[in-house]
C-alpha angles and dihedrals in degrees: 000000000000100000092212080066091044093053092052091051087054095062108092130224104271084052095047085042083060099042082056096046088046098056096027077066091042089054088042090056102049086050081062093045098053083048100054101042100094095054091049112044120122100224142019107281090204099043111104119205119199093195097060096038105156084352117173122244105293130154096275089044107038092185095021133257136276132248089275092053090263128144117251093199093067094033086059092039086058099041092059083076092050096047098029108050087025087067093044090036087062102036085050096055090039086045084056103034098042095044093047095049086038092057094042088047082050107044104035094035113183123083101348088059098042081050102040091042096049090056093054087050092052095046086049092051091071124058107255101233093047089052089045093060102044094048079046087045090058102037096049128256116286135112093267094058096053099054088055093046085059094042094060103076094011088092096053088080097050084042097060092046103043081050097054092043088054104044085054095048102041091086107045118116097247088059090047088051085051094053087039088060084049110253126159127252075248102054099034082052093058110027089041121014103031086057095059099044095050089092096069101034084053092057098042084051098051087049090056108057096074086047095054097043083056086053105052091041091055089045093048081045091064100040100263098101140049108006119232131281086039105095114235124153093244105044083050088056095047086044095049093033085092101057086041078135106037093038108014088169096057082066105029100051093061087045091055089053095052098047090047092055117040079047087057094046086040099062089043082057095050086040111063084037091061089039091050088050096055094040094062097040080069 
């Protein structure tokens, strides 16, 4: 048994309760964070400078300037709202998608299910991001149309569990007493079944938002994002790529951001999976 998983079945359920309250904070800062940074750069993220251009740290430039004089501070500040709510933003609309066609799958059953289900088959057969960039590739290259690349296959996942859920609940006697008092699909969906699923969609959502800010950064990276001025973690690192030599911390200071974070939203993810396990052993 790997001792590093021995060691994590050993916390208990308070300790697992604070792990996810710590990073849970540490998500929810960096949300204000990415809020407030407009009001709060110290330079125009947009301004170029010929004068500084891949400029080292100085005291106008705290963390140096890009190959257009910019300053890569405030360029970084900004992106944090491009990278940060595009990835919720997108977990939240494939949450919602995936989990409404995944309960009327479930709970109607027939052709809508054998449809609905086949898509989802066809969209998993294909690596996500392979698929991303070719649906980007198509639609041009903006915010917009990478969150949609990534959409397109991101509700499968929410679809097959809320299925699954369904399908499992749907006979339960507190769903037949519903029906008995009268209540619609509709009704007995949302008011019954919804309610006791909302545990493990939570938890596949939380793990996919570090997935998908990876995602929209790689696909701005390689020029199927964000389009450039406008300043996103990936597209910097694609601008600056090219002076690695001349101005490394034009491209290592929107790597670091996007390490720190999608680690961040990556051990809230595993958190409140491991919270939610335990939590049901009980």
């Amino acid at each position: 048994m790997n001792p590093f998983r021995k060691k994590e079945k050993q916390l208990t359920r308070e300790q697992l309760r604070r792990r996810v309250l710590v990073m849970l904070a540490l998500a929810g800062l960096l949300c204000i964070f990415a809020l407030v940074a407009p009001y709060v750069t110290p330079n125009d993220p947009n301004m170029p400078n010929a004068a500084y251009m891949n400029a080292a740290p100085c005291k106008e430039f705290p963390l140096g300037a890009d190959r257009y004089g910019r300053c890569v501070l405030s360029r970084v500040m900004i992106g944090a709202r491009t990278s940060i709510f595009s990835a919720v933003v997108l977990v939240f609309v494939s949450f919602v998608a995936g989990s409404l066609l995944g309960m009327l799958c479930g709970w109607y059953g027939g052709i809508l299910d054998t449809l609905i289900m086949r898509l989802a088959d066809i969209f998993l057969a294909f690596p996500q991001m392979v698929l991303a960039i070719a649906v980007a590739g198509v639609l041009g290259g903006s915010l917009l149309n990478a969150m949609i690349a990534l959409g397109i296959t991101g509700w499968t996942l929410y679809a097959r569990l809320a299925r699954t859920h369904t399908m499992a609940l749907k006979h339960e006697p507190f769903i037949l007493a519903a029906k008995m008092n009268g209540s619609s699909g509709p009704q007995i969906m949302l008011r019954h079944i919804l309610p006791n699923m909302i545990g493990p969609l939570t938890v596949n959502a939380a793990t996919q938002i570090g997935t998908n800010m990876i995602g929209i950064a790689g696909l701005s990276f390689l020029g199927l994002g964000v389009v450039p001025p406008k300043a996103e973690w990936g597209s910097m690192i694609n601008e600056a790529r090219a002076y690695v030599q001349l101005a490394p911390w034009s491209v290592f200071v929107p790597a670091v951001a996007v390490i720190v974070t999608v680690m961040v939203f990556n051990y809230l993810g595993d958190a409140v999976r491991d919270y939610s396990d335990v939590s049901e052993a009980k």
